[in-house]
Every structure is written in C-alpha cells, then in structure tokens.
C-alpha angles and dihedrals in degrees: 000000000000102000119234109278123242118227116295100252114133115095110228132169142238103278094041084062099052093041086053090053103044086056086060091044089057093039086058103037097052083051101060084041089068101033081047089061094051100062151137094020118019112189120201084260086059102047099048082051102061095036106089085054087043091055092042089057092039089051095050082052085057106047083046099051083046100054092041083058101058097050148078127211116231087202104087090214103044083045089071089042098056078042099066091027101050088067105042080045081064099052099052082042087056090046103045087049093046092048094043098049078063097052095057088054084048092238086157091170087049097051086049088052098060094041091092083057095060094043091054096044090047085054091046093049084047096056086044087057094051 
C-alpha cells in the first residue's frame, strides 16, 4: 500500500511534473495490460503468474503518487492539477496493491472482485486531470 505522503514541499517544474505523471500513466497502463489478459476467468495459476508484473506496476504507481505528493508545481496550473490528481493517484495505488498482494496468494475471485474498483478509481484519476 501507498505509503502516507509527506507535505508537498519540493518545487518542481514543469517537466518534472509531467514526467511524474506519465510514470504513473505506464504504471497503470501496464497494469491493466496484465489484469486485461487475464480476463475473463483468472485461475489461482494465473493469478501467482502475473503477480510478480502486477507488484512491479503497482509499485511504479506508488513511487509516482508519492513523489506527486511531495511536490509542488511551480507552475500555478499544473499545481492544481497535481492538487485534484495526488489524491485520486492514492486511491488506484491502494487498489493495484491491494490487487496485486492477492494475486501473489492466488485469491483470483478476490482480485475480480476488486476489478470494478479500479475501473472506477482510474475514472475517477482521469475526471481529477481534466
């Protein structure tokens, strides 16, 4: 799990933002990727296979919420940005490791069953960005 950020404090600019962000964008896109092959059935094999590749993007999604979190844009616009996004980048960190903690105990219903949650947190991420 994501851990708790610390204050946003570190100026950054602008490119330091975007590159944050499009970490998290391939953290969570290879992600997807893998839970998205793994449909529409995963079986406990399944599920113990693709773990290690689900923690390792869970993990990317991590270091980048973290990182969005202890900075501060010293761009006033992409400050706001990083604002509404930070939070909703928590939330699909919290989920993915949660999802992929299962995976490694080959829960596969358990991982389906959160699915619907990541979903709706990426969507969620995605309104915050604008």
């Amino acid at each position: 799990m994501p851990t708790s950020a610390p204050p946003a404090e570190t100026p950054v600019g602008p490119r330091g933002y975007l590159s944050d962000t499009a970490l998290a964008a391939d953290g969570i896109r290879g992600f997807v990727e893998t839970l998205g092959a793994l449909a529409p059935e995963i079986t406990p094999a399944e599920a113990r296979t693709a773990a290690p590749g689900l923690r390792q993007d869970a993990g990317i999604v991590d270091l980048a919420y973290r990182r969005l979190a202890a900075e501060r844009v010293e761009d006033t616009r992409l400050e706001g940005q990083r604002k509404r996004v930070t939070p909703a980048l928590g939330e699909v960190a919290q989920i993915m490791a949660r999802i992929a903690t299962l995976a490694e105990a080959g829960k596969a219903p358990e991982m389906a069953a959160l699915v619907p949650d990541l979903e709706a947190a990426i969507a969620a991420l995605r309104t915050a960005g604008g």
